[in-house]
C-alpha positions in Angstrom: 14.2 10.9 -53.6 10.9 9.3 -53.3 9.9 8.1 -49.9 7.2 4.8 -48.7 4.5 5.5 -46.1 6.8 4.5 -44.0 8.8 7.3 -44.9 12.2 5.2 -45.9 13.9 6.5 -48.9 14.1 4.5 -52.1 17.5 4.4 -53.4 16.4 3.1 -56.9 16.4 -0.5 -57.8 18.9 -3.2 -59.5 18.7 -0.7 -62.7 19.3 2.3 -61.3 15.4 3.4 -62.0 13.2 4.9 -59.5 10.4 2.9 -58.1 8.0 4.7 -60.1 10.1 4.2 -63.5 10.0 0.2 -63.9 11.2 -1.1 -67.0 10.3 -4.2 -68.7 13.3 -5.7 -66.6 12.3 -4.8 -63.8 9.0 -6.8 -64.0 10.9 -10.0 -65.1 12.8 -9.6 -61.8 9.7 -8.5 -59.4 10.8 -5.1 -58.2 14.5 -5.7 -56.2 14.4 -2.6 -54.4 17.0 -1.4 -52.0 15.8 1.1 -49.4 17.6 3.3 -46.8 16.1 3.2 -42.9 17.9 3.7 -39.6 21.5 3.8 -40.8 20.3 0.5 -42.7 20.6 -1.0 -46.2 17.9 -3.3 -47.1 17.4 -5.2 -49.8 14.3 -7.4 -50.8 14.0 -9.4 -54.1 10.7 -11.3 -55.2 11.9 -14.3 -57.1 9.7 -15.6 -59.8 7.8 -18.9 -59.5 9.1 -20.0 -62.6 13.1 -19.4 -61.7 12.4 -20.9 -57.5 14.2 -23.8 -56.5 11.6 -25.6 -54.5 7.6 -24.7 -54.1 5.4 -24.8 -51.7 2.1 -27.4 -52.3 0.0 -24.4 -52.8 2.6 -23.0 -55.5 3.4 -26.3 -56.9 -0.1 -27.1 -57.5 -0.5 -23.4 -58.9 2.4 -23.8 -61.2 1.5 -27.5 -62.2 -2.1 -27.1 -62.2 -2.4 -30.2 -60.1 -5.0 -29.8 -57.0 -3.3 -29.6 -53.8 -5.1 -32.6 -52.6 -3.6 -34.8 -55.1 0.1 -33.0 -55.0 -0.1 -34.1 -51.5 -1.1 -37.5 -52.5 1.6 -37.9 -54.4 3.9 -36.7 -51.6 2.5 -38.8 -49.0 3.0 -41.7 -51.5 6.4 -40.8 -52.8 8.1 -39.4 -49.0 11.7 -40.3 -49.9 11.4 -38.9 -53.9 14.1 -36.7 -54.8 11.6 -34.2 -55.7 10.1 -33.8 -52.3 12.7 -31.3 -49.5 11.2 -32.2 -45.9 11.4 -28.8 -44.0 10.3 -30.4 -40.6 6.3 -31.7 -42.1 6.5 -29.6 -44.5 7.1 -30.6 -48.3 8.6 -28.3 -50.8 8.6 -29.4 -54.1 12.0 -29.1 -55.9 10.4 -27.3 -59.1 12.9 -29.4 -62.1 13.2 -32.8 -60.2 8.9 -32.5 -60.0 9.0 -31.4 -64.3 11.5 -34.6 -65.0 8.9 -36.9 -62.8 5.8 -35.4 -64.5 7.6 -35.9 -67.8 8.4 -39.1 -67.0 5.0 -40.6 -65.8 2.0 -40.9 -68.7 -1.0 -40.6 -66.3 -1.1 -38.8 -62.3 
């Protein structure tokens, strides 16, 4: 069994496939790796942009190619939008109820 440099051992991923031996799968689903340490099962998963629930302004305005100034703009102008999640002052965009709004509006 392969080991990191922090000498866990990798158990394989989602596919059964070593780290080294990603398949085009395992891409699509940014590396879930589970790894052994300490008596400990952990398991991390990378979800992609495209398949998150909500964004942050930085990876809305990524995804959207909208400049952060003006996704915050928007925000600050829409505060009660269904789009928009409050976690304390932060925003995070909720990625399909932002794509229907876009769709919806001819000019931002």
């Amino acid at each position: 069994m392969d080991r990191d440099a922090d000498g866990m051992r990798f158990l394989g991923d989602a596919h059964g496939v070593s780290a080294q031996g990603k398949t085009e799968m395992d891409c699509n689903l940014e590396s879930r790796v589970l790894r052994e340490g300490a008596g400990h099962m952990i398991k991390t998963t990378e979800i992609p942009i495209w398949e998150r629930y909500t964004l942050s302004v930085a990876e809305a305005a990524a995804y959207f190619r909208i400049g952060e100034s003006k996704l915050r703009k928007i925000i600050n102008e829409n505060k009660g939008a269904d789009y928009v999640l409050w976690n304390g002052n932060r925003a995070q965009i909720k990625r399909k109820q932002f794509e229907k709004y876009i769709d919806d509006c001819g000019v931002i």
